[in-house]
C-alpha positions as CSV (number, residue, x, y, z in Angstrom):
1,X,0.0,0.0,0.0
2,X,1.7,3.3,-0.7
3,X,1.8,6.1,1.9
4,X,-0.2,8.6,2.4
5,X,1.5,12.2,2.7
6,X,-0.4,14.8,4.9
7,X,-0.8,18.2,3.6
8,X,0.7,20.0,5.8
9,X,4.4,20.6,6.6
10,X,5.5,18.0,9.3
11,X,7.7,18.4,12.5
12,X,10.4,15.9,11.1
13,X,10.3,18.0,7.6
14,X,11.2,21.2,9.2
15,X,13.5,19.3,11.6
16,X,15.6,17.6,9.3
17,X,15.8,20.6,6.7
18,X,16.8,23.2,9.6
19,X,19.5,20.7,9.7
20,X,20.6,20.0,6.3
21,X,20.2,24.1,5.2
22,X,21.5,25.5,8.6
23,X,18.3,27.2,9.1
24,X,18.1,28.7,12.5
25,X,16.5,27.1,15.0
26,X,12.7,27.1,15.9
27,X,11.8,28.3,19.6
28,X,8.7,27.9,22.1
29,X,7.3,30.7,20.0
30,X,7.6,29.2,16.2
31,X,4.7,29.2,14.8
32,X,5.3,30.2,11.3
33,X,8.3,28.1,10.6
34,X,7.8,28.5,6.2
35,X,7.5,32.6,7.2
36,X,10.6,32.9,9.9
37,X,13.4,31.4,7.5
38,X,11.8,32.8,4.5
39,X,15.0,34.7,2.8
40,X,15.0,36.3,-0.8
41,X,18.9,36.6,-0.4
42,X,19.3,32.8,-0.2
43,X,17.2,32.0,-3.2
44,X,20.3,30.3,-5.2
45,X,20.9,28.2,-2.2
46,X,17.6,26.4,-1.7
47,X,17.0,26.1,-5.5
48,X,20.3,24.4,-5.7
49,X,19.0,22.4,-2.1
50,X,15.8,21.5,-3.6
51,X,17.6,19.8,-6.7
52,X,20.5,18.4,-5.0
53,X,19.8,17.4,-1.7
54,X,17.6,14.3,-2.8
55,X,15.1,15.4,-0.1
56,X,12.0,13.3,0.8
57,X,8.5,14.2,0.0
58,X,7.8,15.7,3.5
59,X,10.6,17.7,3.5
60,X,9.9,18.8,-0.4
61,X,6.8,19.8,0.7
62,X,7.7,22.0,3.7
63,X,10.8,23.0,1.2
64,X,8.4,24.9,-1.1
65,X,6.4,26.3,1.5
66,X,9.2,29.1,1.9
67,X,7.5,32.1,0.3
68,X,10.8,33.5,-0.9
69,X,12.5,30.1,-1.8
């Protein structure tokens, strides 16, 4: 049976790509993860992220919910 993917950006997704993209860290106020490490200046970097990285579906997903990525 294939998996399902929710439709919303997951813990793990933002987790893992804070990681992988040195993204700063979320606090006990985060709320707005996709808004907070939104960065026109850093376009080039996720683009060549988003191609290279071979990231998951979850974490493509919460990838391209960057406004200015």
């Amino acid at each position: 049976m294939e998996r399902e993917y929710p439709e919303y950006v997951t813990k793990e997704a933002v987790d893992s790509l804070t990681q992988k993209l040195d993204l700063p860290k979320k606090d006990g106020f985060s709320q707005d993860w996709e808004y907070e490490v939104s960065d026109s200046s850093k376009v080039e970097e996720f683009l060549y992220s988003y191609e290279n990285l071979g990231l998951n579906k979850d974490e493509n997903r919460a990838h391209l919910s960057c406004p200015d990525n």
